[in-house]
C-alpha positions in Angstrom: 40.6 -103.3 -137.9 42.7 -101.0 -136.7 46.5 -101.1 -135.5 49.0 -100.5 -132.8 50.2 -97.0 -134.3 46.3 -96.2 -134.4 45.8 -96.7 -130.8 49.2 -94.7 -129.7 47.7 -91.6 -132.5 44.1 -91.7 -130.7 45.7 -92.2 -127.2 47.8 -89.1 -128.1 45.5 -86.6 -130.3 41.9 -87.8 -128.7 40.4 -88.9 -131.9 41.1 -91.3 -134.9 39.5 -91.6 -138.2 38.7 -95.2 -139.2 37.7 -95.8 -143.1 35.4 -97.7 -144.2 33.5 -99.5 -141.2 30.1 -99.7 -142.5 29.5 -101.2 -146.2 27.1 -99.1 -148.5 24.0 -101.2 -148.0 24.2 -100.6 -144.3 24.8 -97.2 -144.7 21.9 -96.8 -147.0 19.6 -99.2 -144.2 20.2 -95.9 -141.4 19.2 -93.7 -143.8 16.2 -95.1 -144.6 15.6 -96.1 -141.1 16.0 -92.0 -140.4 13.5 -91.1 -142.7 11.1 -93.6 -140.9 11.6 -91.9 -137.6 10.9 -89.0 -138.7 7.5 -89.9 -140.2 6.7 -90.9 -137.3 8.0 -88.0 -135.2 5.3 -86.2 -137.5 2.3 -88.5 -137.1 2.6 -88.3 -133.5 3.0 -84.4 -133.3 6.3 -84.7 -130.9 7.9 -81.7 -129.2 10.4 -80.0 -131.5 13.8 -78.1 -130.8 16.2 -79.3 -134.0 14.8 -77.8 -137.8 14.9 -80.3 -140.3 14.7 -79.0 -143.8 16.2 -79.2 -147.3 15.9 -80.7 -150.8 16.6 -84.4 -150.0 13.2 -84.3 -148.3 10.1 -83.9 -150.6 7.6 -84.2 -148.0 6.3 -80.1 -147.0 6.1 -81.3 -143.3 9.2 -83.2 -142.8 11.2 -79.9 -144.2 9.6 -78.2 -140.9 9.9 -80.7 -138.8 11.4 -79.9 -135.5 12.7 -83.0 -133.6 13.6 -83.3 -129.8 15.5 -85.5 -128.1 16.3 -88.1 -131.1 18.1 -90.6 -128.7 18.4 -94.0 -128.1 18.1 -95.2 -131.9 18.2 -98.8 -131.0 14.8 -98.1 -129.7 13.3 -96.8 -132.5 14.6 -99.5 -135.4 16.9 -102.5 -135.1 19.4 -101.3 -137.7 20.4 -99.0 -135.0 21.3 -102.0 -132.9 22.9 -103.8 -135.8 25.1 -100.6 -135.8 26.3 -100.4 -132.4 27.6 -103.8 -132.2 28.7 -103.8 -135.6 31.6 -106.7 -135.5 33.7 -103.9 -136.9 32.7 -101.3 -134.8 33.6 -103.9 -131.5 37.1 -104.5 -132.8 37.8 -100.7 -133.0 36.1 -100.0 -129.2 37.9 -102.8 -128.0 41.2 -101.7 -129.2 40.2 -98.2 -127.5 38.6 -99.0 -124.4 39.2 -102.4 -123.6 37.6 -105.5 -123.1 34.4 -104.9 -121.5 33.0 -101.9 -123.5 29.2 -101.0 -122.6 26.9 -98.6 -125.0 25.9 -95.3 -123.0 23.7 -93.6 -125.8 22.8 -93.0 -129.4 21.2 -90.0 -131.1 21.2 -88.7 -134.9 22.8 -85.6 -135.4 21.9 -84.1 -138.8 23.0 -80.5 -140.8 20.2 -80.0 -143.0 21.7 -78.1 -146.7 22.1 -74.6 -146.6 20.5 -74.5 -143.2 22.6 -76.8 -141.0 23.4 -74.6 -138.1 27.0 -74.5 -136.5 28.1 -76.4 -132.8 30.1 -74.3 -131.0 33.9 -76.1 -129.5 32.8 -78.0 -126.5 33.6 -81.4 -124.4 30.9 -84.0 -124.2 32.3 -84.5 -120.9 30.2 -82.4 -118.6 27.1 -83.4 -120.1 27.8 -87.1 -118.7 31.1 -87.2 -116.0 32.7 -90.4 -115.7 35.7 -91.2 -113.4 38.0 -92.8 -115.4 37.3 -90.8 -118.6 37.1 -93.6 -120.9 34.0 -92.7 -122.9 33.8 -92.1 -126.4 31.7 -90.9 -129.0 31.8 -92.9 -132.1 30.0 -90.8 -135.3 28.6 -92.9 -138.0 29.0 -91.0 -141.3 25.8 -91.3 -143.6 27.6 -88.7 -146.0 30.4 -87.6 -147.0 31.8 -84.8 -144.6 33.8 -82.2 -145.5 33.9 -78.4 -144.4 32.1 -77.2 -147.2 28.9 -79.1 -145.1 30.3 -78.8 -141.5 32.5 -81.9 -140.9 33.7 -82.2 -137.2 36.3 -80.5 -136.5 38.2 -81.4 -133.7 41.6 -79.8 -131.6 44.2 -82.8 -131.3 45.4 -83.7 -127.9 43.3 -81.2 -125.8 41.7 -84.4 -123.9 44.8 -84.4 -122.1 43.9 -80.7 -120.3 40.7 -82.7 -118.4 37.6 -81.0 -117.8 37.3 -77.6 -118.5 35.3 -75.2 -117.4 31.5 -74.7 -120.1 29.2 -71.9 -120.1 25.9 -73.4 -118.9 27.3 -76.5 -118.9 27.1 -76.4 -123.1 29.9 -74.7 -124.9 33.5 -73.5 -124.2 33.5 -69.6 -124.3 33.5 -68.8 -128.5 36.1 -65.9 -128.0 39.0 -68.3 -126.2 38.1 -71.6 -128.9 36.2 -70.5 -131.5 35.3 -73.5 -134.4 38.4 -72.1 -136.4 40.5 -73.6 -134.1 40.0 -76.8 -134.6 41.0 -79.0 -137.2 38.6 -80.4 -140.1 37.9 -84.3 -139.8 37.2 -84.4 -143.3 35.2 -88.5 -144.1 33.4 -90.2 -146.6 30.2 -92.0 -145.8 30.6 -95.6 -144.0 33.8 -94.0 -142.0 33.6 -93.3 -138.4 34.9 -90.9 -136.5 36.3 -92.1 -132.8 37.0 -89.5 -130.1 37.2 -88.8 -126.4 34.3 -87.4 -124.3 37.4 -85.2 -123.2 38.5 -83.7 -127.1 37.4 -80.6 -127.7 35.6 -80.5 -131.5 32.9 -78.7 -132.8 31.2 -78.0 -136.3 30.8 -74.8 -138.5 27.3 -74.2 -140.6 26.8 -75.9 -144.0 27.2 -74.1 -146.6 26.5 -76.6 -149.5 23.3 -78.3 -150.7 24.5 -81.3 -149.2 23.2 -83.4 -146.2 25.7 -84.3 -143.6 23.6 -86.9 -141.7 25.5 -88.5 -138.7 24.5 -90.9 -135.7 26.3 -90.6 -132.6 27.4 -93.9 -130.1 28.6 -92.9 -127.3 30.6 -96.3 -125.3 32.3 -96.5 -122.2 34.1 -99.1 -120.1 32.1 -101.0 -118.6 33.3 -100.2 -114.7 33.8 -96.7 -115.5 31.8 -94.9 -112.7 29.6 -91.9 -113.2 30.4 -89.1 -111.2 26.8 -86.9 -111.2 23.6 -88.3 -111.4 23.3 -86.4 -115.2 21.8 -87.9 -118.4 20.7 -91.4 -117.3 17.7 -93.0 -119.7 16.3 -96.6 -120.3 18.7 -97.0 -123.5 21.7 -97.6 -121.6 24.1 -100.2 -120.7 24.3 -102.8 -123.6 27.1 -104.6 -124.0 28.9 -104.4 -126.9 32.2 -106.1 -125.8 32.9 -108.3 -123.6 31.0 -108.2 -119.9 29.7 -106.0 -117.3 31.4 -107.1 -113.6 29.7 -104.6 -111.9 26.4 -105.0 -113.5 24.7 -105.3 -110.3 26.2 -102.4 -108.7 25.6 -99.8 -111.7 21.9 -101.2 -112.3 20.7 -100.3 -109.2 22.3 -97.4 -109.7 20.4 -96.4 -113.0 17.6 -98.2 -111.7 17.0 -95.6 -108.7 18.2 -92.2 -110.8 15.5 -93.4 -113.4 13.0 -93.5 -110.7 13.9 -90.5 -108.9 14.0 -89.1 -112.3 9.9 -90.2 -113.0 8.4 -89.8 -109.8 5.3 -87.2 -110.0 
């Protein structure tokens, strides 16, 4: 799906831009899937840190809902797991990573209209240290993103300067890379958007009466070693490519953070 010249422009810039992975019928099954989620988010009274609200949603509650921790789709509805391993999506990450390419996590990520707030420049990187660096997120575009709505935006090449340093672990510092630095990824709905956990991007508010609804994959090699015991879950470690050599070495190793993680 994608070419030579593609894989020397991500390897360089930290990102590419591939049209047209998901048809319109799948793209419409995740959004429907969404809105299911989030009924049930509301039925069941779940803690709440992200607003959802706008016009595309009739129902009074769902325009106040509050969502936390929307991760790990492919738990909540099987089109999410139709996604991930999309045949489409595996020819792209196996062009990128390699061979052996295992899912991390998924989340939605959505900038309600007129009320979508902004993501200050940061690296996914600290949030989730590997050693060889090899992880990427791959965003799923419901709609069409532009800047209008807060598109990604993203600062070519600057996977290439390594970790740097966040404030709380969260964000670069605003005044040294603020959102206006980085360049507007601009897509249409069905594209995804490939980049480095290393590329610094970020999104500005939406200002339109339009939706920007994205999900996030995030997809590693699969013998790429975490560094810190950080952001381990039960939806981890499918494999979308190929297989996982060191499965038995990296599930005990989720196995025991997990439990460490629940013991009361």
């Amino acid at each position: 799906m994608i070419s030579a010249e593609d894989v020397h422009f991500y390897n360089e810039n930290g990102y590419l831009l591939v049209r047209g992975v998901f048809q319109q019928q799948e793209v419409d099954e995740m959004r429907s899937a969404i809105e299911l989620i989030l009924a049930r988010a509301i039925e069941s009274k779940s803690d709440k840190n992200h607003v959802w609200s706008g016009d595309y949603l009739e129902n009074e509650d769902v325009k106040k809902l509050v969502l936390k921790g929307s991760h790990d789709l492919q738990y909540h509805n099987a089109t999410f797991t139709r996604a991930a391993i999309h045949a489409n999506m595996a020819s792209v990450l196996s062009r990128l990573i390699g061979p052996n390419v295992l899912l991390h996590h998924s989340k939605m990520l959505v900038k309600p209209p007129e009320r979508g707030a902004a993501f200050p420049m940061h690296q996914d990187a600290p949030y989730f240290p590997h050693s060889q660096h090899t992880m990427l997120a791959a965003s799923v575009h419901l709609d069409d993103a532009d800047d209008e709505n807060g598109c990604l935006r993203i600062i070519p090449g600057s996977h290439k300067a390594g970790m740097l340093p966040h404030v709380g672990r969260h964000y670069l510092d605003h005044r040294e890379y603020p959102i206006s630095t980085g360049t507007p990824c601009p897509a249409k709905s069905g594209d995804v958007l490939f980049f480095n956990y290393l590329t610094i991007h970020g999104s500005n508010v939406n200002r339109s009466g339009r939706p920007r609804r994205n999900i996030l994959f995030q997809y590693r090699d699969a013998m790429d070693l975490p560094t810190a015991d950080t952001h381990f879950d039960w939806g981890m470690g499918l494999m979308v490519c190929g297989e996982n050599p060191g499965y038995f070495r990296f599930g005990q190793q989720y196995e025991y953070s997990l439990r460490s993680k629940t013991r009361v």
